[in-house]
Structure formats: C-alpha cells, structure tokens
C-alpha positions in Angstrom: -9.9 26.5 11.3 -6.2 25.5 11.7 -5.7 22.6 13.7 -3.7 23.8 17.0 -4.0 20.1 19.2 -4.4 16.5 18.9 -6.0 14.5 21.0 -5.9 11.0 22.0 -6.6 8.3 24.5 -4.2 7.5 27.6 -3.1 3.9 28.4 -2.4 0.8 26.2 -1.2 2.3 22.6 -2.9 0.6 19.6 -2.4 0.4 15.8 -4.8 2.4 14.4 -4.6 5.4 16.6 -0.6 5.6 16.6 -0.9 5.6 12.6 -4.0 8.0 12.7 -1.8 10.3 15.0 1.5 9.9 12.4 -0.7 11.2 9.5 -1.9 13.7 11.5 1.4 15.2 13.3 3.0 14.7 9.5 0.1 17.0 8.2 0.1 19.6 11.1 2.7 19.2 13.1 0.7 20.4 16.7 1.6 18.9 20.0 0.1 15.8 21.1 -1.7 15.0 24.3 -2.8 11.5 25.6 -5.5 12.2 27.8 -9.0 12.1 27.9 -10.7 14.9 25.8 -12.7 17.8 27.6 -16.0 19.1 26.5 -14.0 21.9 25.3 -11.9 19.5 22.9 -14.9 18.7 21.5 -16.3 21.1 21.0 -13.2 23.1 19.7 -12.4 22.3 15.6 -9.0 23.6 16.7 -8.2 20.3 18.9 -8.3 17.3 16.7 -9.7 14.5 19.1 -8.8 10.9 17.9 -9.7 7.5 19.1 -11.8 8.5 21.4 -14.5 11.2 22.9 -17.8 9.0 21.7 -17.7 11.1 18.3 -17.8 11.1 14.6 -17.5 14.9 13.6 -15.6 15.4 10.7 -16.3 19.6 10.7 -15.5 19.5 14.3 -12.2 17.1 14.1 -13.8 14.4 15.9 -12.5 11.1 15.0 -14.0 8.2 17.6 -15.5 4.8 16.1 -16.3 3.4 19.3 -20.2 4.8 19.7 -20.6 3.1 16.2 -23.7 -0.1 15.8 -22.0 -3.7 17.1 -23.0 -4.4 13.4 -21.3 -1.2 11.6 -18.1 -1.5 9.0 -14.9 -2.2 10.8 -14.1 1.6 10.5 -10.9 2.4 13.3 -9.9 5.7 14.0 -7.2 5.6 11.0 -10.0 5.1 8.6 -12.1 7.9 9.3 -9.1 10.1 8.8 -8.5 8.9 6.0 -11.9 9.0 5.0 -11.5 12.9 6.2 -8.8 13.3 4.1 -10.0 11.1 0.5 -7.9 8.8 0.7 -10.1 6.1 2.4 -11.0 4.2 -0.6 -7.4 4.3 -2.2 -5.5 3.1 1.1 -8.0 0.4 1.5 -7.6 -0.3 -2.5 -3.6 0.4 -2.1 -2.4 -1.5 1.4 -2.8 -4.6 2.5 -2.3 -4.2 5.8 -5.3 -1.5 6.6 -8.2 -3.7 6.4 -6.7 -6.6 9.2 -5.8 -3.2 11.3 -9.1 -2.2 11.2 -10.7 -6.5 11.7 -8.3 -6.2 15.0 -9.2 -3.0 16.4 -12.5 -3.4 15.6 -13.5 -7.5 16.2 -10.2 -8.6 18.0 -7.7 -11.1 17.4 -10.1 -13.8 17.3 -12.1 -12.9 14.5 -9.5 -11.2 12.6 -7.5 -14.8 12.4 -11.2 -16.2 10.9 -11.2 -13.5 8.5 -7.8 -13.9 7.3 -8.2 -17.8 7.3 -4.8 -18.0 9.9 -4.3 -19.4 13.1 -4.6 -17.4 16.0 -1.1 -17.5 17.1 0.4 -16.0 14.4 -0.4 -12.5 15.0 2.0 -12.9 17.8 4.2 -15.0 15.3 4.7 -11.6 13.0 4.7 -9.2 15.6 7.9 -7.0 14.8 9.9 -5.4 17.7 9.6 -2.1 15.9 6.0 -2.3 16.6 6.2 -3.6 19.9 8.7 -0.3 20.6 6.8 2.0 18.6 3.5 1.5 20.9 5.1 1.0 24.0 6.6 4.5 23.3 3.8 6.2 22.9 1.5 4.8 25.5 4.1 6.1 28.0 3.5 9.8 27.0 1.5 12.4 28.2 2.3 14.8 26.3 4.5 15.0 22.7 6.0 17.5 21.2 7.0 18.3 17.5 10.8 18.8 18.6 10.7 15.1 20.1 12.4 12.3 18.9 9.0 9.8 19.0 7.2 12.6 17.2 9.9 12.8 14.2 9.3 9.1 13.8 5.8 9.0 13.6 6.3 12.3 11.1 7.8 10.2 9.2 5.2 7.2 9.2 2.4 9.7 8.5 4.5 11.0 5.9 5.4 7.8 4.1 1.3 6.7 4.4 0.0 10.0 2.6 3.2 10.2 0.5 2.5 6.5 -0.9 -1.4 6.7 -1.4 -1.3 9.7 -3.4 1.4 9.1 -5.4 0.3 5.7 -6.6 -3.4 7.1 -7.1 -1.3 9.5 -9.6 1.0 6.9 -11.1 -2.2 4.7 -11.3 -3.8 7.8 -13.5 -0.9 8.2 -16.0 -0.4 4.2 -15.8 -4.4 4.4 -17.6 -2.9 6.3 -20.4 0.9 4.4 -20.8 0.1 1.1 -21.0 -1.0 -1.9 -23.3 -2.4 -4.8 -23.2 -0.4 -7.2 -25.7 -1.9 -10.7 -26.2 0.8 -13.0 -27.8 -0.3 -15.8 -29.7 1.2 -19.6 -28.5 0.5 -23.1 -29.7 -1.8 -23.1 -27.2 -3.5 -20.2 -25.0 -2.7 -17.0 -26.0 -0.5 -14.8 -23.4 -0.8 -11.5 -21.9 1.3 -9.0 -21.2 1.5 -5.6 -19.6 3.4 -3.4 -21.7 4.7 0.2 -19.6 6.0 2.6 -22.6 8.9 4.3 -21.6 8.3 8.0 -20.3 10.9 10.6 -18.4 8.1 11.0 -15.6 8.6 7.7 -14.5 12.4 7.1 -15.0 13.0 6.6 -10.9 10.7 3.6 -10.7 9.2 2.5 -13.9 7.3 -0.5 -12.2 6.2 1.1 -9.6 2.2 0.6 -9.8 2.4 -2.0 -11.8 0.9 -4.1 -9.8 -2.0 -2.0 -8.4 -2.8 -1.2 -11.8 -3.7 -4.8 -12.7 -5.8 -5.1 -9.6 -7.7 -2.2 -10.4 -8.3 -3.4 -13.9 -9.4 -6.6 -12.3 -6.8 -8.2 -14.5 -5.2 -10.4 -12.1 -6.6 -13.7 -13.4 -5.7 -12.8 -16.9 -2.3 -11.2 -17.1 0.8 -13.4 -17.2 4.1 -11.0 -17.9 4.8 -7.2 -17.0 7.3 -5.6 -20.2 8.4 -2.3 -18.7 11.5 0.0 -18.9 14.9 -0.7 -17.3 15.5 1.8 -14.6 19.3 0.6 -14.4 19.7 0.8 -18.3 18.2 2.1 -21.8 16.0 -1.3 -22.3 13.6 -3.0 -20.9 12.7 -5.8 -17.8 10.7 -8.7 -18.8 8.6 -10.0 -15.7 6.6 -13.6 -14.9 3.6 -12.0 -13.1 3.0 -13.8 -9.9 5.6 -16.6 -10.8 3.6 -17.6 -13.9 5.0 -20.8 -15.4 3.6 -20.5 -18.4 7.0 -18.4 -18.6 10.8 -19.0 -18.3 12.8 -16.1 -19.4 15.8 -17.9 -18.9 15.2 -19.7 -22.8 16.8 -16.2 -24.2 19.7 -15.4 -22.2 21.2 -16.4 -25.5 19.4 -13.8 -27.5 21.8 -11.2 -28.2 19.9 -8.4 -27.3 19.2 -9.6 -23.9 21.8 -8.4 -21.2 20.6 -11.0 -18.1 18.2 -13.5 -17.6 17.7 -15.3 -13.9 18.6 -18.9 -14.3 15.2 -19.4 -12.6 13.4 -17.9 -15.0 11.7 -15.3 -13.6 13.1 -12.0 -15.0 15.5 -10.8 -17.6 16.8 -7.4 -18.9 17.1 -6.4 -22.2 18.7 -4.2 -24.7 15.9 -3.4 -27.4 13.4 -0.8 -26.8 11.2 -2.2 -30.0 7.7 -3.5 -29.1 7.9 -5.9 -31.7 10.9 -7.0 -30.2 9.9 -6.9 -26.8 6.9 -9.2 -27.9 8.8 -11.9 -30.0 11.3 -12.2 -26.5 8.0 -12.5 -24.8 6.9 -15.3 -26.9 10.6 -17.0 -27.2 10.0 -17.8 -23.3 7.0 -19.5 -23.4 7.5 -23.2 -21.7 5.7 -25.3 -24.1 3.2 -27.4 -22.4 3.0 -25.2 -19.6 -0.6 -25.1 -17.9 -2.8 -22.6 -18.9 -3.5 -19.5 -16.1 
C-alpha cells in the first residue's frame, strides 16, 4: 500500500526521528504530522508512524523502539527504517555517525561519552548550529507539507543518506572486481598498496570508496598507500594511507613523470598510467628506516 501520511511525535525534536523523517519524506514525499498517532494510524499501512506509538510493525509502517527490553540493541527509530529499507547493515558499515545517534537516543549522553571514550562535554563542544536550527524547526511544527521550505531540506537530507549508502554499496561491488593488492618489496617490511585500475564508470570520483573498501576487507592494519587514477588528469594519485610514515612522496617530485608531490609528503600526482611504474614510484618514496605499520 502506498504510503499517504507520516507520523511522528510532538514536542522536543531529536536526531534519529528528524533523519528517519528526511529518508522518508525524500522516498514518499506525504505530508507530515507531529502529533500523537491514533489507533487508526496504526492500524492504517497507509500512515507511516515513526518514533513513536509503542510499535515495531514493519507490514504495517510502524517504526517505535521505545517498547523494546532495557537490554535490547541500541536500535532508534532511523535504524529500523533502515532496516525496513536494507540498508541497516551498510549505513551502520558506511557512517560513522549512526551508531553514537543511536548510543544517545537510546542510553543518553552519559553512556554514549563512555562508549566513545570522550568527555561528556563535548557533545555540546561539537554541536553545530545547523543542527541546533534544523531540530528547533521541526519541533515547532504541527503539521509539514511537501511545498514547505523545512520539508525541501530534510528532502534533501533523506536524499543525500539513501543516495550515499547505496551508491558506495555499488562502488564497494565493482571496487571487489578493480582492484589489487600490490606488495612492494623494501629493505625491510614489505609495503602494500591499493591499486584502483582506471575505468570510465568511475571517472567523477575515482577514490571514492576507497576507504570503505579496506575496512570491509579488514585491511586497515595492513595497507600503507592507495594508487588510483587522477580525476583532474590522465595519470594517477599516489596516497599515504592514514598518514603512513613509512611513506614520503615528496622523494620523487624530481621524477619526471610526476606532475606534484606535497612537500609534506603525503600525496603526489603523476603522469604514467603503467603499473610497473606506478609501483617503482611507490617504492622510490619509501623513508628508509621508517617503523614498520
């Protein structure tokens, strides 16, 4: 059944069910209404009730955590769309920030600044204005509509969640077939590299995913460069993953295929498209001596 309605709590505006609204008005575009929810709402699979209502019923649009066990996952109303939609697992996987959303909607400020090993205080310390606005906003509606200003913004959040979850679940798919794994022999430990072949697919952002990618290989501890194509030019960037010193790319910016190299060492661009190339420049920045990791 089409979705016609959303849902949601009145009062005090929080994280999760502001974003868990954005995907939703993004996906449907309905009106929505911050009120308390009727038994008709819930029992209607044309009104999408979030964030509150007492209950978990995917087939009926349902989306409340709060009925869930003192003891249950930190699940906020976000997740379980997500979770509605299959893309729990990769936004968890994908960004950072959904797991100390659901820690502070879930177990409070208190716990969530345990969790994350910070001080209390600096959850107000990173607060942003655009948050502060953004929740203020919406608590102070009854009733939005798609033609209103609030509502086009959170469109646009919703859009930019869904928009980046599935598309790096599909770059992290043709990443699995595109990439190498190039271990370059040193004096010492061998180095690792993450070599992106060049592809028209991927010509906007080649190193987009990048990143993810090694996480979901579990490579993180293991990798020390990223080799993957220019998107300003026909070569290729060189990259010190995570700051790795066992890397200064700044020893070729004499090469004379090599077109920039930071003075700090940290990236340079290149003219040649060879892999054997690619790998030598690789191995030409190694800081001899460096620690191994």
């Amino acid at each position: 059944m089409t979705i016609e309605l959303i849902v949601t709590h009145p009062g005090g505006a929080h994280k999760d069910d502001f974003l868990a609204c954005s995907v939703l008005a993004h996906l449907h575009g309905v009106p929505i209404e911050r009120r308390e929810p009727t038994d008709e709402d819930l029992a209607s699979a044309a009104t999408c009730v979030v964030d509150v209502g007492l209950a978990h019923d995917p087939a009926m649009n349902n989306f409340d955590h709060h009925q869930f066990p003192r003891d249950a996952p930190p699940l906020c109303a976000l997740s379980l769309i997500l979770q509605n939609l299959g893309m729990y697992e990769d936004a968890l996987a994908f960004c950072a920030w959904l797991r100390p959303a659901e820690w502070l909607d879930t177990r409070g400020p208190n716990e969530t600044a345990k969790l994350m090993e910070v001080p209390r205080d600096a959850f107000n310390a990173l607060l942003s204005p655009i948050d502060v606005t953004m929740l203020r906003r919406f608590a102070n509606e009854v009733r939005l509509q798609p033609s209103d200003t609030l509502y086009e913004v959170m469109c646009m959040v919703g859009e930019d969640i869904v928009d980046f979850v599935r598309s790096l679940r599909t770059r992290l798919d043709f990443l699995s077939g595109h990439c190498q794994w190039w271990t370059i022999e040193t004096d010492g430990e061998p180095i690792t590299a993450l070599y992106l072949e060049k592809a028209d697919q991927i010509a906007d952002d080649p190193s987009f995913g990048l990143y993810a990618f090694i996480a979901e290989q579990n490579r993180e501890d293991t990798v020390h460069a990223l080799v993957y194509p220019d998107r300003r030019g026909s070569g290729f960037g060189l990259t010190r993953y995570e700051d790795c010193p066992r890397l200064n790319f700044s020893k070729i910016e004499n090469e004379q295929d090599v077109r920039f190299a930071h003075k700090r060492g940290f990236v340079a661009k290149v003219e040649t498209t060879d892999p054997e190339r690619l790998l030598e420049l690789v191995r030409l920045a190694v800081v001899a001596g460096s620690p191994v990791g």
